[in-house]
PDB file of N, CA, C and O in Angstrom, chain B, residues numbered from 101:
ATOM      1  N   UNK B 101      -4.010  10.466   9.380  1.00  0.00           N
ATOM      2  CA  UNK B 101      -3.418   9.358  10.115  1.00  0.00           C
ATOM      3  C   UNK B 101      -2.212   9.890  10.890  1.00  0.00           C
ATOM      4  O   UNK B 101      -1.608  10.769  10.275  1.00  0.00           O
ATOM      5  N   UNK B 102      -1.684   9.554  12.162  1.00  0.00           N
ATOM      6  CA  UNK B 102      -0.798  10.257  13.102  1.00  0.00           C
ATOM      7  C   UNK B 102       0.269   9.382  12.332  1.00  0.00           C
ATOM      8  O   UNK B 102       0.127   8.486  11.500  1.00  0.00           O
ATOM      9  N   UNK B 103       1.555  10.046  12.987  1.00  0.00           N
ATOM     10  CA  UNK B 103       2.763   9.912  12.589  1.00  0.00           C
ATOM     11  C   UNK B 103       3.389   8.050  12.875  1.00  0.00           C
ATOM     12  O   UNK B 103       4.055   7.255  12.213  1.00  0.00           O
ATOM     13  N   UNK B 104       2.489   8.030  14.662  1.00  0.00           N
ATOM     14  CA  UNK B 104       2.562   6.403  15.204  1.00  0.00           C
ATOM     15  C   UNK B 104       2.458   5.566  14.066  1.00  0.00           C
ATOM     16  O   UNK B 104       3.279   4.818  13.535  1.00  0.00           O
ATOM     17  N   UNK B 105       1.326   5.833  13.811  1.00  0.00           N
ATOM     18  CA  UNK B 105       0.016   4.708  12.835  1.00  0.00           C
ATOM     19  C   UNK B 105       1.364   4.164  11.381  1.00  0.00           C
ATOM     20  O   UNK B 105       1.949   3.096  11.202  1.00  0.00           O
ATOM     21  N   UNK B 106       1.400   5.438  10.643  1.00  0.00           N
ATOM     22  CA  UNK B 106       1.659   5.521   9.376  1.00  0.00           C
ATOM     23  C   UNK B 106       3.212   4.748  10.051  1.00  0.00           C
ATOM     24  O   UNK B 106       3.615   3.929   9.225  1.00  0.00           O
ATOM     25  N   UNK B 107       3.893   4.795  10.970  1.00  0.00           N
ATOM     26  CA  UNK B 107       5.390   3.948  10.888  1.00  0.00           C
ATOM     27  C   UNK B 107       5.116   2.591  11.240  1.00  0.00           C
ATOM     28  O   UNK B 107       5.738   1.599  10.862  1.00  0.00           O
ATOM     29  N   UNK B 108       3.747   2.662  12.292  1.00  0.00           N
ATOM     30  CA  UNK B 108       4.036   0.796  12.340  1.00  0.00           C
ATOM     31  C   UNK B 108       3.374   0.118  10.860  1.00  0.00           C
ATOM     32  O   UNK B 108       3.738  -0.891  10.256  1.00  0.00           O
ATOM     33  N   UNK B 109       2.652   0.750  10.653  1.00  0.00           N
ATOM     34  CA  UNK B 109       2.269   0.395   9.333  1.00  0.00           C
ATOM     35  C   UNK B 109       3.372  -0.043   8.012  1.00  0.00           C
ATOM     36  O   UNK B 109       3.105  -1.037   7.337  1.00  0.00           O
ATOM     37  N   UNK B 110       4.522   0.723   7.740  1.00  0.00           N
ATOM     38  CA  UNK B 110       5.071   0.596   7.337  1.00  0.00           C
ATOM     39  C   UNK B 110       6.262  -0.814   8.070  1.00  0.00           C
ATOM     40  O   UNK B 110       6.737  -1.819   7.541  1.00  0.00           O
ATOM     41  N   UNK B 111       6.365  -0.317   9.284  1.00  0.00           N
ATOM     42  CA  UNK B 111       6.590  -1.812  10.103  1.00  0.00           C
ATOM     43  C   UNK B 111       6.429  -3.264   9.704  1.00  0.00           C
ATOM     44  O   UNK B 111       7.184  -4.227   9.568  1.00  0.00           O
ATOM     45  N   UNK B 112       4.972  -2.994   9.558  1.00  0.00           N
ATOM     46  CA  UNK B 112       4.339  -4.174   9.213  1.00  0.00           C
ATOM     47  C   UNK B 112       4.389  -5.246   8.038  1.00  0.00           C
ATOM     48  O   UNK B 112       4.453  -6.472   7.936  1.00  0.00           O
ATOM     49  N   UNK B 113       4.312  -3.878   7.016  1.00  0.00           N
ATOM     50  CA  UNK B 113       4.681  -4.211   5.802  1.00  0.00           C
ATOM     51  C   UNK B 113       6.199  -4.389   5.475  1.00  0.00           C
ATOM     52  O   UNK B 113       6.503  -4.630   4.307  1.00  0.00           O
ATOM     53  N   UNK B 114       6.919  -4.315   6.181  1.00  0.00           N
ATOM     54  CA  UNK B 114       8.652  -5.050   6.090  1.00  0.00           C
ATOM     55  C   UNK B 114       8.153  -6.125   6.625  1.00  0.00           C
ATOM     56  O   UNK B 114       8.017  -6.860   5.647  1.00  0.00           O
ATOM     57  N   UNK B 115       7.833  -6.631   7.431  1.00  0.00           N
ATOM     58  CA  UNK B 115       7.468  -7.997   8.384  1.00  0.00           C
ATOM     59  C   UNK B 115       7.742  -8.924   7.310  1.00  0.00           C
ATOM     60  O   UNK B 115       8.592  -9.803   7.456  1.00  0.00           O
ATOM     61  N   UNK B 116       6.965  -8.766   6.048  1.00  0.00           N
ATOM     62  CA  UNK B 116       6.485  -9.412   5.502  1.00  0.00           C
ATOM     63  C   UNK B 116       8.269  -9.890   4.680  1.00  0.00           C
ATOM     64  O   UNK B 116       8.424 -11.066   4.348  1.00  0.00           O
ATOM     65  N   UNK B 117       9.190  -9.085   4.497  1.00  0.00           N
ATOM     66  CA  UNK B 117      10.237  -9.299   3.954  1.00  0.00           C
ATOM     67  C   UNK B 117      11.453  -9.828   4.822  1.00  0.00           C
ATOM     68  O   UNK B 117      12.620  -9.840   4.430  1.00  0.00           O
ATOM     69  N   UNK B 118      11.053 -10.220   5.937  1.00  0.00           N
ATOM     70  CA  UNK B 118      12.023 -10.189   7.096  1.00  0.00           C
ATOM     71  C   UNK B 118      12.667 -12.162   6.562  1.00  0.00           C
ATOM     72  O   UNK B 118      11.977 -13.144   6.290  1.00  0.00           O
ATOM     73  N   UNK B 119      13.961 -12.032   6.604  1.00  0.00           N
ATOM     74  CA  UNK B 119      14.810 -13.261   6.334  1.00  0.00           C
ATOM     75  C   UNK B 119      14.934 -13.001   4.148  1.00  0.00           C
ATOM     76  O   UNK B 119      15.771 -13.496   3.394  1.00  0.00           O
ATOM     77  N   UNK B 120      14.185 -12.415   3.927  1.00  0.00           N
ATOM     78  CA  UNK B 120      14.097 -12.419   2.096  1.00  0.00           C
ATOM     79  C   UNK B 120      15.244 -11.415   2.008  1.00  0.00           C
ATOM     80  O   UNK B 120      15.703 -10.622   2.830  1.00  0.00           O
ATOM     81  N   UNK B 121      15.570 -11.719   0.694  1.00  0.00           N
ATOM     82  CA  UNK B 121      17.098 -10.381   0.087  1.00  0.00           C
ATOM     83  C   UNK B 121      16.106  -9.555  -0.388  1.00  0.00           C
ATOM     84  O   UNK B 121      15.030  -9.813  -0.926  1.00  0.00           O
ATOM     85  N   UNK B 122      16.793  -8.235  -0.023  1.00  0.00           N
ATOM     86  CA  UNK B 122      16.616  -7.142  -0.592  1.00  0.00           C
ATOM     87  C   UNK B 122      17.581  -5.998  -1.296  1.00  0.00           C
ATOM     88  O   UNK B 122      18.544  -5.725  -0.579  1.00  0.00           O
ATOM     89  N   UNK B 123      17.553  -5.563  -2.040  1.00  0.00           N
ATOM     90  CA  UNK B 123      18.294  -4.343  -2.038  1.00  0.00           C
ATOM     91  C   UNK B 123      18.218  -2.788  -1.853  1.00  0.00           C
ATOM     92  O   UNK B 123      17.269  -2.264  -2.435  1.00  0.00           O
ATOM     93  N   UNK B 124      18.903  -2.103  -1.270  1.00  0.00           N
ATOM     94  CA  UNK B 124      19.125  -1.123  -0.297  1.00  0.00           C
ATOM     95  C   UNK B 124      20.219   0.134  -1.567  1.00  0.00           C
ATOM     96  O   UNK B 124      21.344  -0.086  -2.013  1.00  0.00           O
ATOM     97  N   UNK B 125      19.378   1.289  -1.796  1.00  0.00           N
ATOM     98  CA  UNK B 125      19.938   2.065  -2.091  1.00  0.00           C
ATOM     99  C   UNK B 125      19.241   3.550  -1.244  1.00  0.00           C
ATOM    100  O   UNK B 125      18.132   4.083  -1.246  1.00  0.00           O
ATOM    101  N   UNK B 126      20.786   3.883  -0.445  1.00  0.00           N
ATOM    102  CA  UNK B 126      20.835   5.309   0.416  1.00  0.00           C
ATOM    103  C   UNK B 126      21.305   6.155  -0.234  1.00  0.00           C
ATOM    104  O   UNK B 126      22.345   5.965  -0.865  1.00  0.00           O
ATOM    105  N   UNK B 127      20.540   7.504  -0.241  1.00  0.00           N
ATOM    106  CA  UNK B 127      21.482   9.005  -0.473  1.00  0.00           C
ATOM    107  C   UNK B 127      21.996   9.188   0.812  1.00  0.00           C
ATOM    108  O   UNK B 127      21.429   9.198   1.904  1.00  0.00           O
ATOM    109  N   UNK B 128      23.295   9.347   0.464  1.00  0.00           N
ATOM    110  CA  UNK B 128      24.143   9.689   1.698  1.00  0.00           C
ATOM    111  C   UNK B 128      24.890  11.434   1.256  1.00  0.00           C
ATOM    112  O   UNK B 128      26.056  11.766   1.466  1.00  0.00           O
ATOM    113  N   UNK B 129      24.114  12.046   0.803  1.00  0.00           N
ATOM    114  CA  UNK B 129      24.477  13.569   0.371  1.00  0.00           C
ATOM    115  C   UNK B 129      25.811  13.480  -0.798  1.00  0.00           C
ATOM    116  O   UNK B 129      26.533  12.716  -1.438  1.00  0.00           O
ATOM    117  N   UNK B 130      25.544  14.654  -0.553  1.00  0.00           N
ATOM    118  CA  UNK B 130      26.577  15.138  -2.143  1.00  0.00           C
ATOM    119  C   UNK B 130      26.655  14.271  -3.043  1.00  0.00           C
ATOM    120  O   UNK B 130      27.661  13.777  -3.553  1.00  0.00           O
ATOM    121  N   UNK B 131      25.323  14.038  -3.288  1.00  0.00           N
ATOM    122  CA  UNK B 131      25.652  12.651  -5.001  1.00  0.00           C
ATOM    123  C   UNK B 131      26.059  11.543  -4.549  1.00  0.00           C
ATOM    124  O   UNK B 131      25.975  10.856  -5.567  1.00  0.00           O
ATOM    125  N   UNK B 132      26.598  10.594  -3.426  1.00  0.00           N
ATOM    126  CA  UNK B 132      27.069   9.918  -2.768  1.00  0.00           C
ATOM    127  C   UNK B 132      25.307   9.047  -2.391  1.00  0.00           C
ATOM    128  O   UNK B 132      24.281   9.137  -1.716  1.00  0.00           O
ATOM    129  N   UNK B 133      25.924   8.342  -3.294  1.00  0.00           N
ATOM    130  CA  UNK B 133      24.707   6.926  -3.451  1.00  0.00           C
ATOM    131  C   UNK B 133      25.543   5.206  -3.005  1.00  0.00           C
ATOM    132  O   UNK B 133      26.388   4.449  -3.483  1.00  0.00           O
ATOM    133  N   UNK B 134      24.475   5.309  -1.593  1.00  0.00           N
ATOM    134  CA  UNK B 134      25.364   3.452  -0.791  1.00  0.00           C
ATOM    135  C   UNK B 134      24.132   2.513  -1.665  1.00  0.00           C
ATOM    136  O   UNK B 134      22.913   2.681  -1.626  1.00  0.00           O
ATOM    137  N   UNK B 135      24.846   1.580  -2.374  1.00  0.00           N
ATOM    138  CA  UNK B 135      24.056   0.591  -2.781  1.00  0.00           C
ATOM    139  C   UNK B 135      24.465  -0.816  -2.369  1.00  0.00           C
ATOM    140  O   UNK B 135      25.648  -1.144  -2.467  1.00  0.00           O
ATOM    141  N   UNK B 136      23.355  -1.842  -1.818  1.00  0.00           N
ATOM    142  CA  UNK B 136      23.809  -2.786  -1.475  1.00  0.00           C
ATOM    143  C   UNK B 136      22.840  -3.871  -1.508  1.00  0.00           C
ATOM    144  O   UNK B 136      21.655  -3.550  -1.595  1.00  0.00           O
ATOM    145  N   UNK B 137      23.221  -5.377  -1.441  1.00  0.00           N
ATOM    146  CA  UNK B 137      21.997  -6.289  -1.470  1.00  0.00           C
ATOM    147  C   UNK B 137      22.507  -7.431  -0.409  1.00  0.00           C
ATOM    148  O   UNK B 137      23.583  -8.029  -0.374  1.00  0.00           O
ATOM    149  N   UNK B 138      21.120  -7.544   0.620  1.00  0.00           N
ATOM    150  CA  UNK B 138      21.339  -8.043   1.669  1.00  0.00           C
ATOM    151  C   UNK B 138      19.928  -8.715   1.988  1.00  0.00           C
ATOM    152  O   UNK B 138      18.936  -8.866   1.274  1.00  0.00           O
ATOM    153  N   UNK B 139      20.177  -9.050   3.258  1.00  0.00           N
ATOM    154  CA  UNK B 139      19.196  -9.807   3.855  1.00  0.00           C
ATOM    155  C   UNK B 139      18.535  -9.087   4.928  1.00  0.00           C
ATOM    156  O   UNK B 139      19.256  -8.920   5.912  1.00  0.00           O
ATOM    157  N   UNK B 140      17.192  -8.547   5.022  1.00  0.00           N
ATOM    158  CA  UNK B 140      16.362  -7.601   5.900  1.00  0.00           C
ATOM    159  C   UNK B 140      16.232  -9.048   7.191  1.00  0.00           C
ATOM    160  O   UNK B 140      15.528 -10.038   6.993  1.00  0.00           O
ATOM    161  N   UNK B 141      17.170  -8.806   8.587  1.00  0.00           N
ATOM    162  CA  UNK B 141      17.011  -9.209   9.486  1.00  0.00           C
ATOM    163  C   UNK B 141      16.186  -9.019  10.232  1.00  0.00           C
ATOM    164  O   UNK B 141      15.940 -10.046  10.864  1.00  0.00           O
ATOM    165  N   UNK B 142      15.554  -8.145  10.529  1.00  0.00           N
ATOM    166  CA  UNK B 142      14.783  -7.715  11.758  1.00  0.00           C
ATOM    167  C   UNK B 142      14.175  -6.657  11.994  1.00  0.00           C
ATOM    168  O   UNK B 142      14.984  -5.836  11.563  1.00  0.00           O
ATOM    169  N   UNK B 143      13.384  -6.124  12.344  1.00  0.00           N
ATOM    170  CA  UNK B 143      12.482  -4.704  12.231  1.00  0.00           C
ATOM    171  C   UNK B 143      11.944  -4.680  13.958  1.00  0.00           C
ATOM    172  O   UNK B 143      11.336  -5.488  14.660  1.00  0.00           O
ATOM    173  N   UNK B 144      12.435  -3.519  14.151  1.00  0.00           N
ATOM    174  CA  UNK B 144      12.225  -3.083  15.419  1.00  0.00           C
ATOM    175  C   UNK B 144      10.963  -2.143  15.630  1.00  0.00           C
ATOM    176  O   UNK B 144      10.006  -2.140  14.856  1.00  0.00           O
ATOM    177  N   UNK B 145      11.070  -1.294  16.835  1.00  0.00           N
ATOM    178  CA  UNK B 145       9.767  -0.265  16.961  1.00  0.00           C
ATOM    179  C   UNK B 145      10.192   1.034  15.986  1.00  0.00           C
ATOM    180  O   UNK B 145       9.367   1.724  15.386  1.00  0.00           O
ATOM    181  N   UNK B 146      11.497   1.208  15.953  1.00  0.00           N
ATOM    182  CA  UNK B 146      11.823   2.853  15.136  1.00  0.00           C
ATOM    183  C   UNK B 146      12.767   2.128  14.068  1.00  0.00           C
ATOM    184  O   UNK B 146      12.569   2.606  12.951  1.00  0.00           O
ATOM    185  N   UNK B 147      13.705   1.148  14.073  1.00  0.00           N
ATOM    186  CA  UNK B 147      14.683   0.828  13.004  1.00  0.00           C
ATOM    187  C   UNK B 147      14.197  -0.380  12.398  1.00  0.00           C
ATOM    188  O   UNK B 147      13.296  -1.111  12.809  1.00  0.00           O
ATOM    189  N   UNK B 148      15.174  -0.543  10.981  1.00  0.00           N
ATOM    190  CA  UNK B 148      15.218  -2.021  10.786  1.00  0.00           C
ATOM    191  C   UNK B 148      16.354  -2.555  10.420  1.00  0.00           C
ATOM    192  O   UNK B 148      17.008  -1.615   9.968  1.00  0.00           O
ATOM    193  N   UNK B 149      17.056  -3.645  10.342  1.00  0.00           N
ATOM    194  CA  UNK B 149      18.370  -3.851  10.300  1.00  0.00           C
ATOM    195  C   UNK B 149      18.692  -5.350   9.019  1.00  0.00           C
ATOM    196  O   UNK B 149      18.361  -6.535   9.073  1.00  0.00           O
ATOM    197  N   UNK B 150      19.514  -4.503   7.917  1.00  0.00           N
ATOM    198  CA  UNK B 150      19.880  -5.394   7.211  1.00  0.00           C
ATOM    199  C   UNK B 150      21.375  -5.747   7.135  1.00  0.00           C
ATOM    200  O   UNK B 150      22.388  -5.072   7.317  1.00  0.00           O
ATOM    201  N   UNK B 151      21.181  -6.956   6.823  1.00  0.00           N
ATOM    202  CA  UNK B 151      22.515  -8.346   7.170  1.00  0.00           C
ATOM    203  C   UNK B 151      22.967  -8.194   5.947  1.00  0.00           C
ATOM    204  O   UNK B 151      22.189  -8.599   5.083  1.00  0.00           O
ATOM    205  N   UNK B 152      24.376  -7.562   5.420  1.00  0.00           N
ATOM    206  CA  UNK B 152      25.036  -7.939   3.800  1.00  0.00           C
ATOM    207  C   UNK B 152      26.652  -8.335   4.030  1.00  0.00           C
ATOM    208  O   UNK B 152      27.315  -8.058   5.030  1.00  0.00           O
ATOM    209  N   UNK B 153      27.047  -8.962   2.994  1.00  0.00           N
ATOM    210  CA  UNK B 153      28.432  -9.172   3.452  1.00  0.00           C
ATOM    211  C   UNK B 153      29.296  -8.291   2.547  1.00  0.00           C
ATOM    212  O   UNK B 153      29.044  -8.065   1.363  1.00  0.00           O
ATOM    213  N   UNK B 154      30.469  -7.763   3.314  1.00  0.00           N
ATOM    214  CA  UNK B 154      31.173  -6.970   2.445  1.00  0.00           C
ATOM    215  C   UNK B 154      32.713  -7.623   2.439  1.00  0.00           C
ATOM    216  O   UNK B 154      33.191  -8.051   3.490  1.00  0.00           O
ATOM    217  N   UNK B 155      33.475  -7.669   1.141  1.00  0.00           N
ATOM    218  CA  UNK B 155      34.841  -7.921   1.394  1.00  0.00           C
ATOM    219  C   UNK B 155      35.075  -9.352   2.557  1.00  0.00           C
ATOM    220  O   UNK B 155      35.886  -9.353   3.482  1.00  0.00           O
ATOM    221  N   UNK B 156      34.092 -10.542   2.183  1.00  0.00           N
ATOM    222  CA  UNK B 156      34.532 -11.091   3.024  1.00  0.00           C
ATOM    223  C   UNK B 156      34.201 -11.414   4.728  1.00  0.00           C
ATOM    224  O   UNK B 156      34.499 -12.403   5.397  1.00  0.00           O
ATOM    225  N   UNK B 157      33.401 -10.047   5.144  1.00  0.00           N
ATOM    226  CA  UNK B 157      33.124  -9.826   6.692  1.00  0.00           C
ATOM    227  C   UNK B 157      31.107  -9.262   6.351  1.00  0.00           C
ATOM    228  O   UNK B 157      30.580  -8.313   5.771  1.00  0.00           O
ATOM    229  N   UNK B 158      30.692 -10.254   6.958  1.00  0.00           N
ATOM    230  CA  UNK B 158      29.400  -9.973   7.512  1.00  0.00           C
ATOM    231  C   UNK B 158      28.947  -8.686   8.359  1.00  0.00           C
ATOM    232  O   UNK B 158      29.382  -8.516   9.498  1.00  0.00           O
ATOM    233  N   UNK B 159      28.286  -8.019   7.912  1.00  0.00           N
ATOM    234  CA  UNK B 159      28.010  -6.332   7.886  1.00  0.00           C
ATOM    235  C   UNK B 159      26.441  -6.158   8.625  1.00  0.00           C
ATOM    236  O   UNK B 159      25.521  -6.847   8.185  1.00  0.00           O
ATOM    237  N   UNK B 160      26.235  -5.343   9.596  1.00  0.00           N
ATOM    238  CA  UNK B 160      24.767  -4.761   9.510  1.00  0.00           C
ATOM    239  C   UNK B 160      24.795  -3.425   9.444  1.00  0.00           C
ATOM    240  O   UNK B 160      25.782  -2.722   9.661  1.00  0.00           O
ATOM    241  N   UNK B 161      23.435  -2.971   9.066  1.00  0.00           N
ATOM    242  CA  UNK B 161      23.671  -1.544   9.029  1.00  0.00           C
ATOM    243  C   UNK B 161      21.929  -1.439   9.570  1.00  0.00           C
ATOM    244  O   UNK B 161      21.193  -2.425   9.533  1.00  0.00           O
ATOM    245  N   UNK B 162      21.515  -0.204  10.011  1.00  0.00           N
ATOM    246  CA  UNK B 162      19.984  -0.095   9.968  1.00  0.00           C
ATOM    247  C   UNK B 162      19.768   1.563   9.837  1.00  0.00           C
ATOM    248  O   UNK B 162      20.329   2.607  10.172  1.00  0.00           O
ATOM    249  N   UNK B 163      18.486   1.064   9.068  1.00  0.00           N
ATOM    250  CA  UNK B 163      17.449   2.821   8.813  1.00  0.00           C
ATOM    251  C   UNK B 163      16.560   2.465   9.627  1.00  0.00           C
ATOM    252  O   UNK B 163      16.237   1.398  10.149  1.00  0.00           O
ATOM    253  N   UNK B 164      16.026   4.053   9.682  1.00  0.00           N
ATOM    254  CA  UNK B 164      14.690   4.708  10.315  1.00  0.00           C
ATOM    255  C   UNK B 164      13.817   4.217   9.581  1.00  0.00           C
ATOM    256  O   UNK B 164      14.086   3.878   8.429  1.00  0.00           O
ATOM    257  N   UNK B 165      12.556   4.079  10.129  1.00  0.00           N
ATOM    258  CA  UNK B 165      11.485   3.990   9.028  1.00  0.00           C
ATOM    259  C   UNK B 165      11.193   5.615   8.313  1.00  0.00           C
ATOM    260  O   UNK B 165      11.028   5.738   7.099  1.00  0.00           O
ATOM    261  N   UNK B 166      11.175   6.344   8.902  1.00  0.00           N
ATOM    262  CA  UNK B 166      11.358   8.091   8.913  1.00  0.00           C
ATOM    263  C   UNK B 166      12.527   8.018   7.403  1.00  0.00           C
ATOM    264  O   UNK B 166      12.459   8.777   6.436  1.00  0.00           O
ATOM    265  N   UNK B 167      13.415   7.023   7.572  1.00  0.00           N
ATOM    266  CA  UNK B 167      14.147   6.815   6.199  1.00  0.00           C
ATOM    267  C   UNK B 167      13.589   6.810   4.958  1.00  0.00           C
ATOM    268  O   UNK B 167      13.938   7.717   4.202  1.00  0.00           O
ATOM    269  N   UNK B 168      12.704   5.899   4.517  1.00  0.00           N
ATOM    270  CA  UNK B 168      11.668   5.513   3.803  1.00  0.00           C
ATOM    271  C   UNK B 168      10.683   6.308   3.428  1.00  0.00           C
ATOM    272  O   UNK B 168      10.287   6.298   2.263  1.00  0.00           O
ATOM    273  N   UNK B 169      10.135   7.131   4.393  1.00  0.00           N
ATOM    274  CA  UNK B 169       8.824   8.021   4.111  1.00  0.00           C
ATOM    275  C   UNK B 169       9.880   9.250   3.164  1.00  0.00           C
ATOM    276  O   UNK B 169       9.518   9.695   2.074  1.00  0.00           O
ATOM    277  N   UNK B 170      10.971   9.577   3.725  1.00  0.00           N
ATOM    278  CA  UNK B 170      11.674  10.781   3.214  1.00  0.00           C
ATOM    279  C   UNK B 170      12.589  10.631   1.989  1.00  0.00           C
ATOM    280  O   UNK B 170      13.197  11.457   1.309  1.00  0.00           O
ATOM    281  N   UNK B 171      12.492   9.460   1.949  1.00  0.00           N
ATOM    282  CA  UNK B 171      13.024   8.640   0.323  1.00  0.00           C
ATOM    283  C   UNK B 171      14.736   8.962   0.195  1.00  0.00           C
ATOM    284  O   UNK B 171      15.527   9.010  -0.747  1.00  0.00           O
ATOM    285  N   UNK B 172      14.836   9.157   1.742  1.00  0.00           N
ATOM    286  CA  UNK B 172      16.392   8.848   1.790  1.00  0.00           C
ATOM    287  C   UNK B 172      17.136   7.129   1.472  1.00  0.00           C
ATOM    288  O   UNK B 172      18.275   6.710   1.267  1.00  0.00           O
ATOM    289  N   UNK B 173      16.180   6.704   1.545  1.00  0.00           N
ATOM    290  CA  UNK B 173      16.407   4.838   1.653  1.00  0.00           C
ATOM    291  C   UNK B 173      15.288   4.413   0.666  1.00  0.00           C
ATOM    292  O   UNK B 173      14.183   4.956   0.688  1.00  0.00           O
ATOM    293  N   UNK B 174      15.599   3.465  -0.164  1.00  0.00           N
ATOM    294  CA  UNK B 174      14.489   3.186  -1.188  1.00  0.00           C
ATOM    295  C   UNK B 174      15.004   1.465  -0.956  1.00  0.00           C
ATOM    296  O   UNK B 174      16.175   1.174  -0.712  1.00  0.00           O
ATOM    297  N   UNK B 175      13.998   0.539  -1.075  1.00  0.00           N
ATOM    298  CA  UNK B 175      13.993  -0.703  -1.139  1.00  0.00           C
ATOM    299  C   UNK B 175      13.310  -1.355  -2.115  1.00  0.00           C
ATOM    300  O   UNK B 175      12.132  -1.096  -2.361  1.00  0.00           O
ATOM    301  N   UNK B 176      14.189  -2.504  -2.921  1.00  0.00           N
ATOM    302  CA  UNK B 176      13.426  -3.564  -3.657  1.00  0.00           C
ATOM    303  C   UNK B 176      13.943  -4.582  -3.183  1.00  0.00           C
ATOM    304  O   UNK B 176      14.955  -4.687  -2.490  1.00  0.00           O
ATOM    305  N   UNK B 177      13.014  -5.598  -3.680  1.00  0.00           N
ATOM    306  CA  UNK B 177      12.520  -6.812  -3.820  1.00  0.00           C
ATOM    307  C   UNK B 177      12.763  -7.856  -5.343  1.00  0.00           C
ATOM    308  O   UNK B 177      11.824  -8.030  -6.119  1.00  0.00           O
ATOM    309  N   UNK B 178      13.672  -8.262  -5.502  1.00  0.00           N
ATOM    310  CA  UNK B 178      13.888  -8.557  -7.099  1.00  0.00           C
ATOM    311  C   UNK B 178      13.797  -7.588  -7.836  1.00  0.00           C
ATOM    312  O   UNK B 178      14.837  -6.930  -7.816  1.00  0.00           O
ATOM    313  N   UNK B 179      12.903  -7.118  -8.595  1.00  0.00           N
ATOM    314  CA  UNK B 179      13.079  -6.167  -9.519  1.00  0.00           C
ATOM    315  C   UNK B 179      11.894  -5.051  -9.458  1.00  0.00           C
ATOM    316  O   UNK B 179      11.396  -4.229 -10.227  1.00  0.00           O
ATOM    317  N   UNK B 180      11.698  -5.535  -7.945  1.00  0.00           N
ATOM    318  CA  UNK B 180       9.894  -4.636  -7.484  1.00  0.00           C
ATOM    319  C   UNK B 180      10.205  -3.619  -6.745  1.00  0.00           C
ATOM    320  O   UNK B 180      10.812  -4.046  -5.763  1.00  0.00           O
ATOM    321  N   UNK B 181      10.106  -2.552  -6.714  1.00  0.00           N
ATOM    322  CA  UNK B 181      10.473  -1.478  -5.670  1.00  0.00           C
ATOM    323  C   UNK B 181       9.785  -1.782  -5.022  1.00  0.00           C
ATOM    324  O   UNK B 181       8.806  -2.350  -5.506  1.00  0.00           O
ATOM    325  N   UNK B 182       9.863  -1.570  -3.259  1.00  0.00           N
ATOM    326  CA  UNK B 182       9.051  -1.307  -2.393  1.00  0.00           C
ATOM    327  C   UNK B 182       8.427   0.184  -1.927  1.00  0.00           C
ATOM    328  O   UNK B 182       9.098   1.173  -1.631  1.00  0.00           O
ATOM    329  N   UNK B 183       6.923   0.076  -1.945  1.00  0.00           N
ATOM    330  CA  UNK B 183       6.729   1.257  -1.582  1.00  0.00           C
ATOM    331  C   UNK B 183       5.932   1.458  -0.461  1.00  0.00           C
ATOM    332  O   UNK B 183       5.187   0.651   0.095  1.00  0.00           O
ATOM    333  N   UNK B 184       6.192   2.742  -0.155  1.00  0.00           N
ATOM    334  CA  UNK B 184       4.843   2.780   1.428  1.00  0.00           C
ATOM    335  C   UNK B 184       4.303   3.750   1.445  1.00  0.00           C
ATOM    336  O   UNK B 184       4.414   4.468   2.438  1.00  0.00           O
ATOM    337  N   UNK B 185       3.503   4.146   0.341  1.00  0.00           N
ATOM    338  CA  UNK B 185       2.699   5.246   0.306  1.00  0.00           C
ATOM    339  C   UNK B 185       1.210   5.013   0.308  1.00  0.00           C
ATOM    340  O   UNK B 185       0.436   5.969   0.277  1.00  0.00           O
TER     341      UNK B 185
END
């Protein structure tokens, strides 16, 4: 399957979470783990962008789908990991 296929695919399958909370844990190197729980706003052609509030101030941030395949970004769903393999 080409590289296209396998990201909208994965695309697709966020669709399905788009407005639902999720939570968002990134390796951001050196042991440096971002954890957070938010609301998956929107999914584009290459990104997707989640809505969390921090301290008070409403936050977005977005990954690659390229995030996901490389298990730099891992997502659940209540207590369900999401996977896209």
């Amino acid at each position: 399957m080409s590289v296209g296929k396998v990201l909208e695919q994965i695309r697709e399958n966020l669709n399905t979470f788009v407005g639902k909370s999720i939570r968002v844990k990134a390796n951001r190197g050196r042991k440096r783990v971002f954890q957070i729980e938010g609301i998956l706003e929107k999914t584009y052609p290459s990104v997707f962008v989640v809505c969390f509030k921090e301290k008070q101030a409403e936050r977005r941030i977005s990954y690659s789908y390229a995030d996901l395949i490389t298990k730099t970004v891992e997502l659940s769903h209540g207590d369900n990991l999401i996977s896209f393999e």
